[in-house]
C-alpha positions in Angstrom: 46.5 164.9 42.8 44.6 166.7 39.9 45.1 169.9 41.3 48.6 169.7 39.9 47.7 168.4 36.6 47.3 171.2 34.5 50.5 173.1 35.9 52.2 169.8 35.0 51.5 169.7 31.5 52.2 173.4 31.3 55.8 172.8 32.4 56.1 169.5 30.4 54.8 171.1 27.1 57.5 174.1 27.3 60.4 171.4 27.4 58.9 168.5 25.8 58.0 168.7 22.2 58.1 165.7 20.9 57.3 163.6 23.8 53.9 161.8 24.8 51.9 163.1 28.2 50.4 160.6 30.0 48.6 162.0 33.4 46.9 159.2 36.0 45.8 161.1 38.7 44.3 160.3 41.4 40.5 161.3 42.6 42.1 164.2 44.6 40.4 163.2 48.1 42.5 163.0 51.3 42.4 159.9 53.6 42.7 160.7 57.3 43.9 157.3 58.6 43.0 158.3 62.1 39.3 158.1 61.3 39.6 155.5 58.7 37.6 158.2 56.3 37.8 160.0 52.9 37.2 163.7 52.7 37.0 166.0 49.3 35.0 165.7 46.4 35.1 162.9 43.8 32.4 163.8 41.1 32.4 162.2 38.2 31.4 166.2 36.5 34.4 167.3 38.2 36.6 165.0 36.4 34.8 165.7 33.2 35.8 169.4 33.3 39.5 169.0 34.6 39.8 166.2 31.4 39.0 169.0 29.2 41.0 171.4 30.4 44.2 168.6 30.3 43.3 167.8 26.6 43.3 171.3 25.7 46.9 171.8 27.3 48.1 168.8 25.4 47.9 165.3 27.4 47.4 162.6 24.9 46.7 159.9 27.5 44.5 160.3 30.5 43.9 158.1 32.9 42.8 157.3 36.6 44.3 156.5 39.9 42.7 155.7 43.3 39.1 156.8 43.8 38.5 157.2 40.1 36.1 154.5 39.1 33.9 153.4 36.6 31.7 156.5 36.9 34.6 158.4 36.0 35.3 156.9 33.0 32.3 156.3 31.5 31.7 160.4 32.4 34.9 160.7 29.8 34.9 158.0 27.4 33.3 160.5 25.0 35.7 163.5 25.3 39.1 161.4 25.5 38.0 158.9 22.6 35.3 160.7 20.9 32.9 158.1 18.8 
């Protein structure tokens, strides 16, 4: 889930220095399999700001697991591979 992203890197960075970090999170949203039903948020400006914040704690690959769609991407294709 993002909300561990950032604290990830973190950890990885202090121990890591010569290594790559790839993160592929997922859209953060819960499935309740009772009701057959998502709950959270998945905003594309959400992702945005959380991709920053992972690029400025040193990822170098970001990427995107369930519930992060085309939206998503396209909301980052300009911070992650400027043009």
């Amino acid at each position: 889930a993002p909300r561990y992203i950032s604290g990830l890197i973190r950890s990885l960075k202090s121990v890591l220095t010569n290594k790559k970090i790839v993160v592929y999170p997922n859209s953060g949203e819960v499935f309740n399999a009772q009701n057959k039903t998502w709950s959270g948020i998945s905003d594309p400006n959400t992702y945005v700001h959380m991709v920053k914040e992972w690029i400025e704690l040193g990822a170098d690959i970001i990427g995107g697991c369930c519930r992060i769609g085309p939206e998503h991407v396209r909301s980052v294709k300009g911070i992650v591979y400027p043009l």
